[in-house]
C-alpha positions as CSV (number, residue, x, y, z in Angstrom):
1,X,55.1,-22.2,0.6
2,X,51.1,-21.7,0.8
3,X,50.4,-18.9,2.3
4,X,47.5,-19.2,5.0
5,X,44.6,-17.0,6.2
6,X,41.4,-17.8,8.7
7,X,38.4,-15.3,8.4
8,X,37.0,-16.0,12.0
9,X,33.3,-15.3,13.1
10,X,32.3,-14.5,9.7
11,X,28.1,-14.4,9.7
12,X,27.2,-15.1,6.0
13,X,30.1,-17.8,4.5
14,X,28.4,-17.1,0.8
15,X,28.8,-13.6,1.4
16,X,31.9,-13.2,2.3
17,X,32.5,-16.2,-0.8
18,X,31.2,-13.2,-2.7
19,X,33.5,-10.7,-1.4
20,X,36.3,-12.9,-2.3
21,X,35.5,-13.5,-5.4
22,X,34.7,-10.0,-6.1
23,X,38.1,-8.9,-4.8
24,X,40.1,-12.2,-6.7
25,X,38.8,-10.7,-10.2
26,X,39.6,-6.9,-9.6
27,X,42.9,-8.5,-8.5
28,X,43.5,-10.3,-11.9
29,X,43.5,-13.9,-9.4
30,X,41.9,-16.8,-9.6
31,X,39.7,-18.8,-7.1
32,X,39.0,-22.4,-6.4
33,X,35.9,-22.8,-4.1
34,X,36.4,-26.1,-2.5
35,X,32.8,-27.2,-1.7
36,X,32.1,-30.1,1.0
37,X,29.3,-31.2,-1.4
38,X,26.8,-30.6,-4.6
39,X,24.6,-28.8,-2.4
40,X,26.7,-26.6,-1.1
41,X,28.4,-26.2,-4.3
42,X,24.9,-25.3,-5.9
43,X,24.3,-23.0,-3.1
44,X,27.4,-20.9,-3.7
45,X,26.7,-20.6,-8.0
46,X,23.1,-20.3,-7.1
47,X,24.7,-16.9,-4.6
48,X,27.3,-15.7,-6.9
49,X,24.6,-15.4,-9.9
50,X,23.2,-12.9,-7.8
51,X,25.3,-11.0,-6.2
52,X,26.6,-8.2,-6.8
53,X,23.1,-7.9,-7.2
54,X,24.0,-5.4,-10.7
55,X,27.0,-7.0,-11.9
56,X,28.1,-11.1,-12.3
57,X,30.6,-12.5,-10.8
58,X,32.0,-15.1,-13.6
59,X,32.3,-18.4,-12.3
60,X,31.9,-22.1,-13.4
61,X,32.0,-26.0,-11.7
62,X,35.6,-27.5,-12.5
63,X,34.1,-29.8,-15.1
64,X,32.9,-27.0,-17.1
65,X,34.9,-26.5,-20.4
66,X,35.7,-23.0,-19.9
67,X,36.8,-24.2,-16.4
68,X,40.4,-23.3,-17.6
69,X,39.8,-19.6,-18.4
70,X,36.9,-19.1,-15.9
71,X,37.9,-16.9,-12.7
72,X,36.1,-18.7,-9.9
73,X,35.5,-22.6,-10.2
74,X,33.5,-24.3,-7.8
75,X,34.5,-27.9,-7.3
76,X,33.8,-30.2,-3.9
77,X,35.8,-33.6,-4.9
78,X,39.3,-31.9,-6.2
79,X,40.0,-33.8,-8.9
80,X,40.1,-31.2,-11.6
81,X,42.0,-28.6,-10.5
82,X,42.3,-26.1,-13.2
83,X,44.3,-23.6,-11.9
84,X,47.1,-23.2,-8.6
85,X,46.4,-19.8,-7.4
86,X,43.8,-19.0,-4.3
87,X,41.8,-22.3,-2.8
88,X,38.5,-21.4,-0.6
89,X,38.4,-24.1,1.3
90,X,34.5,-24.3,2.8
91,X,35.0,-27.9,4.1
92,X,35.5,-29.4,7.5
93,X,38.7,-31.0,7.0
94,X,41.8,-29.8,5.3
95,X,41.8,-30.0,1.6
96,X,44.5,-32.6,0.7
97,X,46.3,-30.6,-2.2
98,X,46.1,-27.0,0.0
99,X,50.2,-27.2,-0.6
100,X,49.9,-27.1,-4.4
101,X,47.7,-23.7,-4.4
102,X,49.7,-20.0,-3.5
103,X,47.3,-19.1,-0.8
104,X,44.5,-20.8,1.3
105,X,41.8,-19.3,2.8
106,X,39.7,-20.9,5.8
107,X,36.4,-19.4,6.5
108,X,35.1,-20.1,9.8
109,X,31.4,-19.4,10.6
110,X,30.0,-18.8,14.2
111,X,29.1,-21.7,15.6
112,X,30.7,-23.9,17.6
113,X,31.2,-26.8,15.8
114,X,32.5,-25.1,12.7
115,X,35.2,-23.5,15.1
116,X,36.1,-26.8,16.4
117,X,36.8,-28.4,13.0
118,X,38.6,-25.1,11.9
119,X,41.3,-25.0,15.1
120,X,41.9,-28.6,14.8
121,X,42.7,-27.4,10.5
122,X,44.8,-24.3,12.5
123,X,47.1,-26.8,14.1
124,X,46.8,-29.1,11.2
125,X,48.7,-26.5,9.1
126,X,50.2,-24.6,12.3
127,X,52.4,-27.9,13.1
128,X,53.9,-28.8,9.6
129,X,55.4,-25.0,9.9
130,X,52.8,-23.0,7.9
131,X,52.8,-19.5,8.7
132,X,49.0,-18.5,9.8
133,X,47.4,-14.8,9.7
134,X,43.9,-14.7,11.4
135,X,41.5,-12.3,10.9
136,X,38.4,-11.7,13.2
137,X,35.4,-10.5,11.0
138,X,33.5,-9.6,14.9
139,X,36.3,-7.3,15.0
140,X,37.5,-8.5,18.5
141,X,41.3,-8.9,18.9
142,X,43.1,-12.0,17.9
């Protein structure tokens, strides 16, 4: 079964994308950053390019040909899913193929709205019998 995490309050979403990614490849795993659209998706390879600002962080979009041997692919429509390992999901609504990845992660920025959309993806996955760890990046209990 997926297993599924929530980084609540985080600040910077690209940076923490960052840190993710960063850890995923120390890790030997793999990423899927599931973009709600081009832009965003630009945004995020535009971010990871530079930073860590003296190192890269090897990534690709999911139509890329190295897609299939690249560590981090950014995608925002799901069709090409080259890999089944950690999804990022950075949309508003719940990715329809979350089940078929080993882990989910939900970041969840600071403003309202993106916390609505993210409890009503908490119950989504809450009430078909997902187990859920949050973690609060204001550092206030959960």
């Amino acid at each position: 079964m997926t297993r599924i995490e929530f980084f609540f309050n985080v600040e910077d979403k690209l940076q923490k994308v960052a840190e993710l990614s960063e850890s995923a490849i120390r890790k030997g795993r793999r990423l899927m950053l599931f973009s709600p659209d081009m832009e965003v998706a630009a945004k995020v390879e535009n971010y990871l390019w530079t930073n860590p600002a003296i190192g890269f962080t090897p990534h690709c979009r999911s139509d890329h040909t190295l897609a299939g041997v690249t560590p981090i692919i950014i995608d925002c429509d799901g069709e090409q899913l080259a890999h089944d390992d950690v999804l990022v999901n950075l949309q508003s609504q719940h990715p329809p193929f979350f089940s078929r990845f080993r882990r989910l992660i939900e970041i969840v920025g600071v403003d309202e709205a993106d916390k609505a959309a993210a409890r009503d993806r908490y119950r989504f996955y809450r009430d078909r019998g997902y187990e859920i760890k949050s973690f609060d990046a204001s550092g206030a209990a959960l």
